[in-house]
Each structure stands twice: as structure tokens, then as C-alpha cells.
DRENFI-840164 format. One record per atom (N, C-alpha, C, CB): residue in three letters; x, y, z. Coordinates in steps of 0.05 Angstrom, whole numbers, padded with zeros to 5 digits, always signed. Glycine has a CB too. Layout:
# residues N
ALAXYZ ...
This chain:
# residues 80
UNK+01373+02853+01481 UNK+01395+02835+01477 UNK+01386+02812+01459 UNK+01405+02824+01505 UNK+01399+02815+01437 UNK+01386+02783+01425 UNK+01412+02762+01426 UNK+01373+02784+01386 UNK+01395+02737+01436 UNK+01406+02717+01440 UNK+01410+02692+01410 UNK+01389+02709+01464 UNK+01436+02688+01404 UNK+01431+02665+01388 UNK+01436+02638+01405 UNK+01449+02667+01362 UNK+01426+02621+01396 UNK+01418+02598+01407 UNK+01451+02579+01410 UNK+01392+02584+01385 UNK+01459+02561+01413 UNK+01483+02559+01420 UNK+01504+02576+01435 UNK+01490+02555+01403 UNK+01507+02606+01437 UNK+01523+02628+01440 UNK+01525+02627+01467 UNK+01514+02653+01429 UNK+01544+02620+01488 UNK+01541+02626+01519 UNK+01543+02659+01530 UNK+01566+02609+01534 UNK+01561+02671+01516 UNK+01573+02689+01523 UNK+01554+02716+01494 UNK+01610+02679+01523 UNK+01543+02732+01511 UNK+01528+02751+01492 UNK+01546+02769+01485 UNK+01503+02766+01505 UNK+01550+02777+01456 UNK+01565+02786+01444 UNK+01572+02815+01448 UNK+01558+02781+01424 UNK+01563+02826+01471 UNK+01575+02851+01485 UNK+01598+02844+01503 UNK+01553+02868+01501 UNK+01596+02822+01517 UNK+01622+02809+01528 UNK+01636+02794+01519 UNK+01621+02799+01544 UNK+01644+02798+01493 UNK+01664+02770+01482 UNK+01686+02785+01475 UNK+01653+02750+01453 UNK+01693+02805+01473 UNK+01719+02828+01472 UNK+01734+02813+01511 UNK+01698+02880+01472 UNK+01719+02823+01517 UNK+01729+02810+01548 UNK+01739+02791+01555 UNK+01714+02807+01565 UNK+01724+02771+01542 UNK+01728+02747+01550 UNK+01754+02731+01532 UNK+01700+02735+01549 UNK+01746+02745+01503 UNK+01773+02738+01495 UNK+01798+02752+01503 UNK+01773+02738+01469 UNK+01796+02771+01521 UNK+01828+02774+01533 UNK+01827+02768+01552 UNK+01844+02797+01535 UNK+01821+02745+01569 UNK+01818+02737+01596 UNK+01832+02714+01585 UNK+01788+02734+01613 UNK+01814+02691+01561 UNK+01820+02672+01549 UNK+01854+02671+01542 UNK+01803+02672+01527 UNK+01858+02699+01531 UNK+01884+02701+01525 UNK+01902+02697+01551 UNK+01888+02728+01512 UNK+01896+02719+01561 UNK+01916+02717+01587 UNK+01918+02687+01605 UNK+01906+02741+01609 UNK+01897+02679+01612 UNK+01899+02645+01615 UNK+01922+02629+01596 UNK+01868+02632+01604 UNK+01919+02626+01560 UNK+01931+02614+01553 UNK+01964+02624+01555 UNK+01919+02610+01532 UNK+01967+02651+01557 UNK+01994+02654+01561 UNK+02001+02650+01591 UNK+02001+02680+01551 UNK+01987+02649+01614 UNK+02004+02641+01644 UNK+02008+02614+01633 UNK+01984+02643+01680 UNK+01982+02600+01622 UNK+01994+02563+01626 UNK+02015+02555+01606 UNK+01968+02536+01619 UNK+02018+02571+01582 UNK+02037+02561+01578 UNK+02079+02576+01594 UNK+02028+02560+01547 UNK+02064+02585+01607 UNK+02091+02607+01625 UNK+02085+02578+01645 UNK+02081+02653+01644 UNK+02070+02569+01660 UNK+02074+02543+01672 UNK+02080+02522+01664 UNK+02060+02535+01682 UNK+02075+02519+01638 UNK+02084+02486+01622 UNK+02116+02503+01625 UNK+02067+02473+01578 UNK+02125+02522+01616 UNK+02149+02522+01607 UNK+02171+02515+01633 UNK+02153+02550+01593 UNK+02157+02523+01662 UNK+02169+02530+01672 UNK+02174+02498+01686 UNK+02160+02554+01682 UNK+02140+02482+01683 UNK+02155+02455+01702 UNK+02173+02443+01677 UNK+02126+02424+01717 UNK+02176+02442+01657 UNK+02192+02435+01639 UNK+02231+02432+01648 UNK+02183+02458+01616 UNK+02223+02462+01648 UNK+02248+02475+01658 UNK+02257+02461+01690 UNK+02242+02512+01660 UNK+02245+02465+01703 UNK+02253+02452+01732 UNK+02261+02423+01719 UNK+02225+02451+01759 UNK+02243+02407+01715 UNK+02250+02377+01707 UNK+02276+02372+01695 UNK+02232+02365+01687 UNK+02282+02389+01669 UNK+02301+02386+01652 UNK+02330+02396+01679 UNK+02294+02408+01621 UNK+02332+02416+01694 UNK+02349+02413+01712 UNK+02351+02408+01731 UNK+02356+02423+01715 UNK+02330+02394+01744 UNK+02329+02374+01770 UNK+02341+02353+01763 UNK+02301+02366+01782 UNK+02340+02333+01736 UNK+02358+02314+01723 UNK+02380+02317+01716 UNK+02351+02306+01706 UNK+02404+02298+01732 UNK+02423+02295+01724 UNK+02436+02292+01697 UNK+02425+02282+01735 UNK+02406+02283+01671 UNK+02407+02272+01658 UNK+02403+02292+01628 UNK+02392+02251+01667 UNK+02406+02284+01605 UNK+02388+02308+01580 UNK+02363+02296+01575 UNK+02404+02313+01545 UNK+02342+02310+01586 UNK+02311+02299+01578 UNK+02312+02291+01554 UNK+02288+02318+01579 UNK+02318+02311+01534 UNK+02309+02318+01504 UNK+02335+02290+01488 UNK+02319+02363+01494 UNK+02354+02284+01508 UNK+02364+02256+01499 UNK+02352+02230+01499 UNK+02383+02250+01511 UNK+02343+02226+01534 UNK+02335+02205+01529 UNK+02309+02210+01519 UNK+02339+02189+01548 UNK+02293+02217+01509 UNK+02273+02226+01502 UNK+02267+02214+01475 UNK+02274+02251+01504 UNK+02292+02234+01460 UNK+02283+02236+01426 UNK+02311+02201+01429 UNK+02298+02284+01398 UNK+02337+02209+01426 UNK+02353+02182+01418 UNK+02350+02162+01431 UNK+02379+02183+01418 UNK+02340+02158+01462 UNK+02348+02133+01476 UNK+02313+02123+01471 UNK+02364+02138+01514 UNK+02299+02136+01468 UNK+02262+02130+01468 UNK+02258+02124+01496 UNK+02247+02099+01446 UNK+02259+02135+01507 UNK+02253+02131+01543 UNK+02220+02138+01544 UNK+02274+02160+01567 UNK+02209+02117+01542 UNK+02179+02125+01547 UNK+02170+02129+01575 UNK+02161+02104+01536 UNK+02181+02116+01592 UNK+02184+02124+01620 UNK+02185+02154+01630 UNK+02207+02112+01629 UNK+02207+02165+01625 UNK+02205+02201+01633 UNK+02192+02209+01615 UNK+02232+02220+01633 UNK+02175+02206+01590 UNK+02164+02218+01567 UNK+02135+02217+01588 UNK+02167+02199+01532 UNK+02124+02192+01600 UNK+02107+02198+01605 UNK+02106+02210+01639 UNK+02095+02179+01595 UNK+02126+02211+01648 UNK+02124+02233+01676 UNK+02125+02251+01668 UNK+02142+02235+01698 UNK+02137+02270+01649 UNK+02134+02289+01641 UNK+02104+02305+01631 UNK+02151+02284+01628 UNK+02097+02284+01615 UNK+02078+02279+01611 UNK+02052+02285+01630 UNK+02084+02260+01607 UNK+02045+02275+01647 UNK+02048+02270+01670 UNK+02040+02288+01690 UNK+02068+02263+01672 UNK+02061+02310+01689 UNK+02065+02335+01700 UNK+02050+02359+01691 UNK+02091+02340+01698 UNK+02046+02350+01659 UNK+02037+02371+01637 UNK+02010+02375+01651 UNK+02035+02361+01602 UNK+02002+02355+01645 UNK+01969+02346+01642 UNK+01962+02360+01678 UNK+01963+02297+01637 UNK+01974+02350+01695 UNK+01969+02355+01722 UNK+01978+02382+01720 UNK+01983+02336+01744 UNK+01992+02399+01708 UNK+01993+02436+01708 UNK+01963+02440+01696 UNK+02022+02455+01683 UNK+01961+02423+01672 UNK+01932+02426+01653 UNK+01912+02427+01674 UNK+01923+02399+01630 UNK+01905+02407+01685 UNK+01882+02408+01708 UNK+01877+02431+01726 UNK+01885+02387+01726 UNK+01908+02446+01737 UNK+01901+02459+01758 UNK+01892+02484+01748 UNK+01921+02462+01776 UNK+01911+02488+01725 UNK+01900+02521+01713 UNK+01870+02523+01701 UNK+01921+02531+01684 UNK+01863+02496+01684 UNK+01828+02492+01686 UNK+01811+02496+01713 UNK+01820+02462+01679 UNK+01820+02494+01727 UNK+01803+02493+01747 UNK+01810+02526+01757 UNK+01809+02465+01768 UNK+01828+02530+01759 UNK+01831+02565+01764 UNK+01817+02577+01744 UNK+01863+02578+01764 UNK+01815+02577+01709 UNK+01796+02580+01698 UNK+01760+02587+01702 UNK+01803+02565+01692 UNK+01759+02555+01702 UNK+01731+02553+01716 UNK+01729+02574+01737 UNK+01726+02524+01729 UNK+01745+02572+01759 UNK+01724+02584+01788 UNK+01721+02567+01807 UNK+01694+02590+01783 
């Protein structure tokens, strides 16, 4: 096996790992889409209004918010 120096993953497993990688990036973003989706119709309101015309930095950053906290959990399911 030769090792290059920086390389974590030895280049007989990186076929693997890049479709693991893959499949990760496509569940999280199937979870961003989805708390998106709940938010946008749990509100009475149009996100993408007050958002982009009214500048509501307030729900921009709960939303926000929400992202980051899906971001964390699926890293950590990642990891292990």
C-alpha cells in the first residue's frame, strides 16, 4: 500500500467513500429542503416576502438558524 503523505483515505477506498460523501450530501440537502418547506407553511406569512421585500432579518436569521442546526446534526451522523 503506498501511502502519500497528507491522503487520509488510501486510494483503494476513495470510490467508496465518494459515494457515501455523495449520498450524505444529497439526504442533507433533502433535509434543508424539507425544514425550509415546513417553515415556509407553518407561517401564516410569505417567507421569501418578508425576506427578499420587507428585509426581515429576524426570520432570515431563524431560518437561518434551523439550517445550521440540520448542518450540525447530519455532521455528526456523518462523523459517527
Amino acid at each position: 500500500m503506498h501511502i502519500i503523505p497528507g491522503l487520509v483515505v488510501p486510494l483503494e477506498g476513495l470510490l467508496s467513500t465518494l459515494v457515501t460523501t455523495l449520498v450524505f450530501v444529497g439526504l442533507g440537502l433533502i433535509v434543508f429542503a424539507l425544514a425550509f418547506f415546513v417553515i415556509a407553511k407553518a407561517t401564516p406569512f410569505s417567507v421569501r416576502k418578508e425576506i427578499e421585500e420587507d428585509h426581515n432579518v429576524a426570520l432570515a436569521i431563524v431560518i437561518a438558524s434551523v439550517i445550521l442546526g440540520s448542518a450540525l446534526i447530519i455532521a455528526a451522523a456523518i462523523h459517527g
